[in-house]
C-alpha positions, -999 to +999 in steps of 0.1 A: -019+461-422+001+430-412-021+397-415-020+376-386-028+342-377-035+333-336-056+317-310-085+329-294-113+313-273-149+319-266-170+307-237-206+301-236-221+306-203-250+290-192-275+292-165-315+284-166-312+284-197-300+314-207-268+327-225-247+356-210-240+381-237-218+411-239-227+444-269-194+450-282-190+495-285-195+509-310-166+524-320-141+504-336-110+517-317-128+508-285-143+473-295-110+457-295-115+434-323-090+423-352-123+407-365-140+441-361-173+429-341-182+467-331-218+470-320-222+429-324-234+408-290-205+386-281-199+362-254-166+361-232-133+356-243-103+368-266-068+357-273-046+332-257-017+345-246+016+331-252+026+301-227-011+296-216-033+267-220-068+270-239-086+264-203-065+289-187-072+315-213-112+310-209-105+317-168-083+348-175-109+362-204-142+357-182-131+370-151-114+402-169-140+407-189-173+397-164-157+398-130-169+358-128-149+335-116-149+300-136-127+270-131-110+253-161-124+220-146-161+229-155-150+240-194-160+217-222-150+223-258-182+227-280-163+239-312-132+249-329-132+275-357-118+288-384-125+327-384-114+354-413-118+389-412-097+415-432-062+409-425-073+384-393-074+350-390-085+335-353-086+299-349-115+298-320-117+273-294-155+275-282-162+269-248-193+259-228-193+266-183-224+254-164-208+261-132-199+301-121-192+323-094-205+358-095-226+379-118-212+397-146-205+435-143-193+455-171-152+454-166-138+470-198-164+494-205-138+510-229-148+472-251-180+461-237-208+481-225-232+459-209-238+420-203-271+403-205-285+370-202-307+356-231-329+328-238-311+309-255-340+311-283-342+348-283-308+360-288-303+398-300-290+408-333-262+411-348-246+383-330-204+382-332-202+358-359-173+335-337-204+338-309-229+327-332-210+295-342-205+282-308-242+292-304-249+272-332-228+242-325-242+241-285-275+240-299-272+213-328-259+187-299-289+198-274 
């Protein structure tokens, strides 16, 4: 396998005080992950795709994967990572939106195969371990 280094982004979304979360399949073919995060809780997002900005990434990702529609405006960077897995490496822009349109519906079934809003002290397990360091980082600077 070819090891490759790129750009991905997450993105927290918020409301009451809950955190949206998508379980990744099972199946590693299916869960679309060079970081393999099969049957992990993940929030939105993925890579950025050549020629487009961070912010429009996070737009494109949410609304493919979630069917919500965010605005790059009401993005603010909470982290940036440094992810390894395997042959992968992901430097991981992670996002925080307040401000939405919609309610998430399972888009890519083929990748994700449900969303669900958690409190943002009773998230599931395993968490997506790029997830779970924006989660971390949101909540060290609440």
């Amino acid at each position: 396998m070819e090891k490759i280094t790129r750009a991905g982004i997450g993105i927290m979304i918020l409301k009451d005080g809950k955190v949206l979360l998508g379980r990744r399949h099972e199946d590693p073919e299916k869960a679309d992950s060079a970081l393999h995060g099969e049957g992990t809780w993940t929030m939105p997002g993925g890579k950025i795709d050549f020629g487009q900005s961070p912010e429009e990434a996070a737009c494109r990702e949410v609304i493919e994967e979630t069917g919500i529609k965010i605005d790059k405006k009401d993005l603010e960077i909470i982290n940036v990572s440094s992810d390894i897995s395997g042959e992968a490496h992901f430097i991981t822009i992670g996002f925080l939106c307040r401000d939405f349109e919609g309610e998430p519906k399972v888009m890519e079934p083929d990748e994700i195969v449900e969303w669900r809003w958690f409190p943002l002290n009773e998230t599931p397990s395993p968490i997506f371990f790029p997830s779970e360091k924006l989660l971390k980082a949101y909540l060290a600077k609440t």
